[in-house]
N, C-alpha and C positions, 0 to 999 in steps of 0.2 A: 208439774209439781208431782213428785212421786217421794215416798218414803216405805222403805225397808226395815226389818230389825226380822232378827234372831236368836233367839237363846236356847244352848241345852246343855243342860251340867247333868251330874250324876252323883251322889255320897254313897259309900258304901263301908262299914265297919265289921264284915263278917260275916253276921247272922242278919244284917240288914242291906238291903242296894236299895237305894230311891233316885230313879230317874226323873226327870222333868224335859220336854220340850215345849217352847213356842216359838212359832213363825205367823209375822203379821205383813201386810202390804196393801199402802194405801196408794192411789194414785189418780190423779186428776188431773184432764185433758179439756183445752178450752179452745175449739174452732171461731175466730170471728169475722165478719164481714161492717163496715162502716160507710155512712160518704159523708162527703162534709163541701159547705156551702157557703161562699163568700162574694158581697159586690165590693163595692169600690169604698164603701165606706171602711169603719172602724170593724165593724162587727164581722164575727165569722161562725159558724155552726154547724155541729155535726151530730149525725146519730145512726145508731146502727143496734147490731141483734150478735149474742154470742151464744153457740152450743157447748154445755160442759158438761163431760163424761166423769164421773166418782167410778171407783173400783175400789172395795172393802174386802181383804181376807185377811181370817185368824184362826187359825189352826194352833190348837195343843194336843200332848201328851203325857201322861203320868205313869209311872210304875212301879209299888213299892212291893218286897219281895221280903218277909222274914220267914226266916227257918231258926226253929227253935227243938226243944227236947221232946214238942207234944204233936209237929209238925210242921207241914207251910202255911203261910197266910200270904193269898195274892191279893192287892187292890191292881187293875189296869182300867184307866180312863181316856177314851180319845174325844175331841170335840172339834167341831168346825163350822164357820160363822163365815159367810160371803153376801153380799149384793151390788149391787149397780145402778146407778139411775142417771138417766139420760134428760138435760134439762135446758129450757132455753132461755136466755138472758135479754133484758134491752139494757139498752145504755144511751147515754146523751153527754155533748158539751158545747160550750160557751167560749169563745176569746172575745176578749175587746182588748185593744193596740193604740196607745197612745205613740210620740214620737221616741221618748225612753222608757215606758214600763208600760209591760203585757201584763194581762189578767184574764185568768182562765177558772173554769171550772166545771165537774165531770161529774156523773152518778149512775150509777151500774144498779140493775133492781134486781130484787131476790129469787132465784131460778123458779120458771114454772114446769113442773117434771110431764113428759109426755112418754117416757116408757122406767120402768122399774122391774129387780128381779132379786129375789134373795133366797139363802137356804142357810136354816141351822140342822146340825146333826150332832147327836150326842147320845155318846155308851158306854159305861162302865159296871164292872163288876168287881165284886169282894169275895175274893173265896176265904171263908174261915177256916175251915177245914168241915166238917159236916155241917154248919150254918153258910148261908150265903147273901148275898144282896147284889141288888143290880139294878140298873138306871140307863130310861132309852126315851130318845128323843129325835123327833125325824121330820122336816117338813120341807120339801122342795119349791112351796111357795110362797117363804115366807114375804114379810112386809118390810121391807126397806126406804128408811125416808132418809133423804140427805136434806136439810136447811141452808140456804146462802143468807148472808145479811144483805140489808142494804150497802156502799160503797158510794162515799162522797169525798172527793176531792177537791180542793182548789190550789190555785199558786199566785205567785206576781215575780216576776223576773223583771230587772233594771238590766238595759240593754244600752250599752256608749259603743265606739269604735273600737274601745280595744281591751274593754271590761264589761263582761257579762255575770250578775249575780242572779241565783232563783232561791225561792222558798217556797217549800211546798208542804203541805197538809193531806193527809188521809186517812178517814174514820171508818170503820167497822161498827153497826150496830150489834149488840151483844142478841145471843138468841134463847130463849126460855130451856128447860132442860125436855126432852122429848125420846121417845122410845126410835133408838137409829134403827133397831130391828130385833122384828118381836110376831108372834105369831100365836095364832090360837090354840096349837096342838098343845095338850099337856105333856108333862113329863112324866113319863110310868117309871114307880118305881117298887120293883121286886123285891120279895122276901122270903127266905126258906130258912125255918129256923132247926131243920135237920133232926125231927123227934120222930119224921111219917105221917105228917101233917099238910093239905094242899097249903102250900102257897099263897101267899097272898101276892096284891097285886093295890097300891093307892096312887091315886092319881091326882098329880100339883102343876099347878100354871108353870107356864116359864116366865120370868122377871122380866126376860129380853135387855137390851144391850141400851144404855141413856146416854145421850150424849148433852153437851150443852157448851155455851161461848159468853165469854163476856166481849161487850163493848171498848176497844181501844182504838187509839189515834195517834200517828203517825206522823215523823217529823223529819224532812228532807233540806238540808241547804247545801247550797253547790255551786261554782262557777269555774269561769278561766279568764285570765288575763293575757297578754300577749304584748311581750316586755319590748318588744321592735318593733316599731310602727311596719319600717320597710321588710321584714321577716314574717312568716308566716308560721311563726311560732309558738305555743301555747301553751301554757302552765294550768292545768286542772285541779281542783280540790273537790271535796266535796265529807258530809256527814249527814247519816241517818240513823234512826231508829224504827227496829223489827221487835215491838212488842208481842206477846203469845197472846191469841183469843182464848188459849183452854181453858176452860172454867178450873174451877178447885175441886 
C-alpha cells in the first residue's frame, strides 16, 4: 500500500510571486507468516503473526516576494514531517465446511510497535524591510505513533458442481483522534522590530500532526458458473465496496 501526491504552483501579478510546494508519501509494507490446521472432521484453523512497516513524509514550501515603491518584503517558509514505526500483528481464523456451504471467519489485532522514529523541522522568515520575524523548529527525535484497528472478517460461500457463490463481510473499528506526531520541543519564534532594539525571542508548543478513523464495513459478493458441464469453462462476476476510514 503506497500513496504519493505532489503539488507546486506559483501566482505572480508583477510586484507580487507567491510560490507554494508540497510533497507527501505515505507507504505501508506488511510481511506475514501463518500455519493452519485440519483433521478429518468439518473444522479447520489457522493463526499466525504479521510485521507492518508505515513510512510518513511531508515536506512543504512557501515563498511570497513583493516589491513595491517602499521596497521588498520576503516571507520563505520550509517544513518537514517524517516517521516510521515498525509493528507486529496476530491474526487468527476459523472454517467450518458443510457438503455445500463453507463458513469462515478472520480477525487481525491492532499492531503492537516495537521500534519507532520521527523528525519535524521547521524555518521561516519575514523580511519586512527593517522589521523581521522568524520561526524555527527542530527535533530529530520526534514521537511518531501509527494506530491499527481491530479487523474482523467473515463469509459463507454456496459451493455445487458447477456454481460457486461467496459473501463476504469486513469491519474496521474506527480509532479515537491522536497526535501521529508531536514532540516537545517548542517553536521559537523571533522578532526584530528594526528601531535598535534586542530582539526578542517567544516560545510556543508545537500542535503536532492528529490523525484519526472512523469505523467502516465492507461488502464483497462474487462467484463463477461454468456453462459446460464437459468444459472447463468459467464465467466470473463479482461486486464490492472500498469505504474511506478518514475521519472528517
Amino acid at each position: 500500500q503506497e500513496v504519493d501526491s505532489e503539488l507546486i504552483t506559483s501566482l505572480s501579478n508583477g510586484s507580487e510571486r507567491v510560490g507554494y510546494s508540497a510533497d507527501s508519501h505515505f507507504a505501508r509494507r506488511i510481511a506475514a507468516v501463518g500455519v493452519g490446521y485440519q483433521r478429518t472432521g468439518a473444522w479447520r484453523a489457522g493463526a499466525g503473526f504479521a510485521f507492518s512497516l508505515a513510512d510518513l513524509r511531508l515536506v512543504q514550501g512557501i515563498s511570497d516576494r513583493i516589491a513595491d515603491a517602499t521596497g521588498l518584503q520576503t516571507l520563505l517558509v520550509a517544513a518537514r514531517a517524517s516517521g516510521s514505526a515498525l509493528q507486529v500483528r496476530a491474526q487468527g481464523g476459523v472454517q467450518y465446511d458443510t457438503p455445500h456451504l463453507r463458513y469462515g471467519a478472520a480477525i487481525r489485532t491492532p499492531g503492537l510497535t516495537i521500534r519507532r522514529e520521527g523528525t519535524v523541522t521547521l524555518d521561516g522568515t519575514l523580511d519586512l524591510g527593517r522589521a523581521a520575524l522568524g520561526a524555527t523548529l527542530f527535533d530529530g527525535n520526534a514521537r511518531f505513533e501509527y494506530r491499527l484497528p481491530w479487523e474482523l472478517q467473515g463469509g459463507v460461500a454456496y459451493v455445487r458442481d458447477r456454481v460457486e457463490v461467496e459473501v463476504d463481510v469486513q469491519g474496521y473499528t474506527s480509532i479515537a483522534a491522536y497526535s501521529l506526531l508531536a514532540t516537545d520541543q517548542p517553536t521559537l519564534i523571533y522578532g526584530d522590530a528594526g528601531i535598535g532594539r534586542p530582539a526578542s525571542v517567544i516560545s510556543r508548543p508545537f500542535g503536532g500532526l492528529t490523525s484519526a478513523s472512523d469505523g467502516v464495513v465492507n461488502v464483497a459478493v462474487g462467484g463463477h458458473f461454468r456453462p459446460m458441464r464437459e468444459r472447463n469453462l468459467r464465467v466470473l462476476g463479482g461486486f464490492a465496496t472500498s469505504r474511506s476510514p478518514v475521519g472528517a
